[in-house]
C-alpha positions as CSV (number, residue, x, y, z in Angstrom):
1,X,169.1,83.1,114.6
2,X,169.6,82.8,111.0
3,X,165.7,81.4,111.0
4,X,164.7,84.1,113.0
5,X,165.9,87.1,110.6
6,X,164.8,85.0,107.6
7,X,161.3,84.9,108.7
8,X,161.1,88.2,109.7
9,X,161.9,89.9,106.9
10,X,160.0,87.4,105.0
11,X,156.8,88.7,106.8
12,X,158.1,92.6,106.4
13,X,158.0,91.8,102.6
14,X,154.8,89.6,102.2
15,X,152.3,91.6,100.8
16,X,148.8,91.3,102.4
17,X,145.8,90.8,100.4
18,X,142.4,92.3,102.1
19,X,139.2,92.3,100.6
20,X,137.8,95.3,100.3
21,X,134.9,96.4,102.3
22,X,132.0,98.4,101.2
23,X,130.3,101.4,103.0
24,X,126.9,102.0,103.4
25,X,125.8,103.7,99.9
26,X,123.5,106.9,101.6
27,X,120.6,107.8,99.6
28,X,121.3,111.4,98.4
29,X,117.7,111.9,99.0
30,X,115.8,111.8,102.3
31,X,112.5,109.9,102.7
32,X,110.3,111.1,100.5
33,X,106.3,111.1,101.2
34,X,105.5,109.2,98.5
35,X,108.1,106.2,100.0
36,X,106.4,106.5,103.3
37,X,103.1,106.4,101.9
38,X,104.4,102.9,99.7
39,X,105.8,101.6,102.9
40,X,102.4,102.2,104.9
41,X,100.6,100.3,101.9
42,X,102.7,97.5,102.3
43,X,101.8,97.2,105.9
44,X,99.4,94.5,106.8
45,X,95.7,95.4,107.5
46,X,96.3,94.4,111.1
47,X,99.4,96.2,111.9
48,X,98.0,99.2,110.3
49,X,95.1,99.2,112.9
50,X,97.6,98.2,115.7
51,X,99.9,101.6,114.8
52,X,96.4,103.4,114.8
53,X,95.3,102.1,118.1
54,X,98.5,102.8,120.0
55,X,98.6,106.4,118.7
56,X,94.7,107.3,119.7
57,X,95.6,105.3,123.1
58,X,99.1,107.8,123.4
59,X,96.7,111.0,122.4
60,X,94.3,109.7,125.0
61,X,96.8,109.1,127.9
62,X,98.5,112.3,126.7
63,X,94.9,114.2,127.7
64,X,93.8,112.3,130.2
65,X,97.4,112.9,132.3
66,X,96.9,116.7,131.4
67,X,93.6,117.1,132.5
68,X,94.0,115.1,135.8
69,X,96.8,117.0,136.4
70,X,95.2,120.5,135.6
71,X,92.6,119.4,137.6
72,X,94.5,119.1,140.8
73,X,96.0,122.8,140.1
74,X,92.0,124.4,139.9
75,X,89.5,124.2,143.4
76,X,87.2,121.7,143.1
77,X,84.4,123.2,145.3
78,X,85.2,121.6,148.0
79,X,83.3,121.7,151.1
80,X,86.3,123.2,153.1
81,X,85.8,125.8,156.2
82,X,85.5,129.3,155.7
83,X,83.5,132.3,155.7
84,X,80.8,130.5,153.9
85,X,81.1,126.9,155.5
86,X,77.5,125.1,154.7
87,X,74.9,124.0,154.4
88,X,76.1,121.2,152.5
89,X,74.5,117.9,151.8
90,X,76.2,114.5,151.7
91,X,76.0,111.2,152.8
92,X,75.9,109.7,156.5
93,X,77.3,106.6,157.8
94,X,78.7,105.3,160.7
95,X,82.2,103.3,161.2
96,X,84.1,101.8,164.1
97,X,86.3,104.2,165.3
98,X,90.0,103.9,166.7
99,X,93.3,105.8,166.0
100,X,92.2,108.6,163.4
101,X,94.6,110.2,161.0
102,X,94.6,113.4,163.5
103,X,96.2,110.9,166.1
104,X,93.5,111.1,168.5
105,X,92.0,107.4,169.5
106,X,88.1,107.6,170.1
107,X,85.6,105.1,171.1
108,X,81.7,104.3,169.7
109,X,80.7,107.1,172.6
110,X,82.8,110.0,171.3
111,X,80.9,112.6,168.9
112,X,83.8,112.8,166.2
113,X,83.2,112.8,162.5
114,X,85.8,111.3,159.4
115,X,85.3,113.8,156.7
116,X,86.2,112.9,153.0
117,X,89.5,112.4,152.4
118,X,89.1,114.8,149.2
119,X,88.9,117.7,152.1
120,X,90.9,116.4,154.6
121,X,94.2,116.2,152.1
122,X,93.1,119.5,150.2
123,X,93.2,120.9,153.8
124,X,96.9,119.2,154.2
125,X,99.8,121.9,154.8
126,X,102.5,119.1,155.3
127,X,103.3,115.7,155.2
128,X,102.1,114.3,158.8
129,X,98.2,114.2,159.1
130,X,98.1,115.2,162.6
131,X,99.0,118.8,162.1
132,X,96.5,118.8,159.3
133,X,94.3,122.1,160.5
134,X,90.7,120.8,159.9
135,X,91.7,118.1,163.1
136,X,89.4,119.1,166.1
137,X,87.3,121.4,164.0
138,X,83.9,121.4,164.6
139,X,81.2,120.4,162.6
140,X,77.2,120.1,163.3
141,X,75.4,117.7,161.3
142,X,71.4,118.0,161.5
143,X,68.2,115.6,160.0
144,X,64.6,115.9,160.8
145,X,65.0,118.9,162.9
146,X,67.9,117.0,165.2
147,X,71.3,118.1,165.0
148,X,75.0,116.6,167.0
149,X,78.2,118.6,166.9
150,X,81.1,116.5,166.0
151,X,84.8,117.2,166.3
152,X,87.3,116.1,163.2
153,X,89.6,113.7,164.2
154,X,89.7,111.2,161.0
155,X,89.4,111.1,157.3
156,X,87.0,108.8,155.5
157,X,88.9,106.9,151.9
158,X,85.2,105.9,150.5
159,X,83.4,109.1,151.5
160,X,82.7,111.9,148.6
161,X,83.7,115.7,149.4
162,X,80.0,116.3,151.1
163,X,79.7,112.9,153.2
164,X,80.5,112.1,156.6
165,X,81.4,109.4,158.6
166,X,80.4,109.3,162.3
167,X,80.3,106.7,165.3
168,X,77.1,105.0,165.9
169,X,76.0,106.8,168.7
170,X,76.5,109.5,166.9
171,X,74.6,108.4,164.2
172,X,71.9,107.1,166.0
173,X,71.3,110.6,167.7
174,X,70.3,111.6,163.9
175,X,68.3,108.5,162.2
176,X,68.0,105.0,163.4
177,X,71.3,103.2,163.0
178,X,69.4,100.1,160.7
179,X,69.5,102.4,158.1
180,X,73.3,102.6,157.9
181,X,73.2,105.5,155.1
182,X,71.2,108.6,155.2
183,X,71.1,111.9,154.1
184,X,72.5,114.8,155.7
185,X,73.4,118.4,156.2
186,X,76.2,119.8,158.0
187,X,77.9,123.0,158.1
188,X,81.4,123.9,159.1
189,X,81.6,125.7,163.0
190,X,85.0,127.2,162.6
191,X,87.1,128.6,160.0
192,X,90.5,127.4,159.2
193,X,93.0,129.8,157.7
194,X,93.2,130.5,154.5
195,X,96.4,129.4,153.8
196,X,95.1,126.3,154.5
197,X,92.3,126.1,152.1
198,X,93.7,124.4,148.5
């Protein structure tokens, strides 16, 4: 034990040297313009233009962001149903139908019509598609004096606001189906509510 207490007390009385350690000196000064200025001169030619080019593309995505956003908020004209539902004038084309985003299945022989997705998601109350109030609305669409009434069952993803999208039959009842894309003019046949009208 003797060992013990000696080396105990030896280490109670030894005296620790540290070395001191400095703190970070802070300026008493902030950043002044004229350092931020010097540091921007000593900035390469190239990263100069880099910082320039990311804060015009930041300003621009900035804008762009607020304007397609705004955008959304303000009616676009669409070509939706009410009081004053047509003439409007759009493309016409023709597709293979099947199960349309109203949930109604149709065949070549049907006379249904896709409108634009633009109007048909304007039109959207909800989340599900089928309740979506333009689905089974009437439409006529008339060329060269000839005219078919078409019901909506589906919306059309590469269609503008004023096109529409029809079986063949339906098409060919308007212009010969060779052509593929025509012009057209179509009014609404019913009103939906205006609640439902973006």
């Amino acid at each position: 034990m003797g060992q013990q207490e000696e080396a105990l007390s030896a280490a109670k009385s030894a005296t620790v040297h540290r070395k001191p350690v400095s703190t970070p000196q802070r300026s008493a000064h902030p950043a002044t313009q004229h350092n931020r200025l010097v540091w921007w001169k000593h900035l390469s030619r190239r990263t100069r233009l880099a910082l320039f080019a990311a804060l015009l593309a930041s300003i621009a995505l900035i804008i762009g962001l607020a304007a397609g956003l705004s955008a959304r908020k303000h009616s676009r004209n669409l070509p939706l149903p009410s009081g004053q539902g047509g003439p409007f004038t759009g493309d016409l084309t023709y597709y293979a139908p099947g199960l349309g985003a109203c949930g109604v299945t149709s065949t070549n022989s049907d006379k249904i019509v896709a409108i634009s997705h633009l109007v048909f998601d304007a039109a959207s109350t909800g989340s599900d598609p089928n309740a979506n109030p333009l689905c089974g609305k009437k439409t006529r669409a008339s060329r060269d004096n000839k005219s078919v009434d078409l019901s909506v069952v589906d919306r059309c993803t590469g269609c503008q606001a004023k096109d529409l999208d029809v079986t063949v039959d339906s098409f060919a009842m308007l212009a010969d189906a060779n052509l593929g894309r025509v012009s057209v003019e179509w009014n609404w046949l019913e009103d939906i509510p205006a609640s439902a009208q973006g």
